[in-house]
N, C-alpha and C positions, 0 to 999 in steps of 0.2 A: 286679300280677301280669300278667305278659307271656298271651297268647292263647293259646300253644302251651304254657306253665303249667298252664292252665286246663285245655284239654281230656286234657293227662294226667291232670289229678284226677277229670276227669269220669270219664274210662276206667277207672281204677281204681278210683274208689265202684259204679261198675255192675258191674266183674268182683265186687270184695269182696260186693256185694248180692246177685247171682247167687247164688256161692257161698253163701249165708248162706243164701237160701230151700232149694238144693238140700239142706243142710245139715238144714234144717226137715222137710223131707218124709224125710229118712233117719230123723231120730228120730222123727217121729211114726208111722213106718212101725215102728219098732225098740217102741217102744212097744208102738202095735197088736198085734204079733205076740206080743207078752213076756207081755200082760194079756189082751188081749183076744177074737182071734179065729183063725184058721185062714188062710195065704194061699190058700186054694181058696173062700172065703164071697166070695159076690157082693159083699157089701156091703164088704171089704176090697180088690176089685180095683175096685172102682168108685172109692172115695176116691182112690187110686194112680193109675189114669188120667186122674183129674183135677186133680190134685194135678200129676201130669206132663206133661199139656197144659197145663195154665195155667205153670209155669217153660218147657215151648218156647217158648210166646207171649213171653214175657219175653224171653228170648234173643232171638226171631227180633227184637222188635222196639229190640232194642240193638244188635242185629248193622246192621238197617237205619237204624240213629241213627250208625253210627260209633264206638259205642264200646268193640265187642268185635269182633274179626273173628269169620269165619265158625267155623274152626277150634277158638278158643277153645270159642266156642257149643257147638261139637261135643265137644269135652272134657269141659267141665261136664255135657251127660248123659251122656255115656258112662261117667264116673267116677261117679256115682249109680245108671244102670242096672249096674253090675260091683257096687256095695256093693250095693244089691237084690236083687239075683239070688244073693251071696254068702248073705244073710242069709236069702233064702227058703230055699236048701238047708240051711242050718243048722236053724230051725225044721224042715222034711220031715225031717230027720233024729232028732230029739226023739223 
């Protein structure tokens, strides 16, 4: 496998994995709200903020490995913060 092989693969298992975590915290969020709690309980913004600082760290630290640029980074939350923010109005509206 040539080198510049390689690090396409690499690029691409860290965008797919990104997406796959951000992916995790949509549902467990879609979840949360279906069964379990209110988006206004502490204890439902708390898991979410951490939940979505730990995927920044992720990004920022793929972004500084090379294998996502910045942009993409910025994609992936912004396309999780839009389905969150989608899904919090929907539950407020219930």
């Amino acid at each position: 496998m040539l080198a510049s092989e390689m690090i396409m693969d690499h690029k691409e298992k860290a965008n797919a994995l990104l997406k796959a975590d951000a992916d995790k915290i949509l549902k467990l969020i879609k979840v949360q709200m279906d069964n379990l709690t209110m988006p206004q309980c502490p204890l439902y913004e708390e898991v979410l903020d951490t939940q979505m600082f730990g995927l920044s760290r992720e990004i920022d630290f793929a972004v500084r490995l090379g294998l996502i640029d910045d942009q993409e980074g910025k994609a992936i939350l912004g396309e999780l913060e839009r389905e969150l923010s989608a899904l919090h109005e929907a539950s407020v509206k219930k």
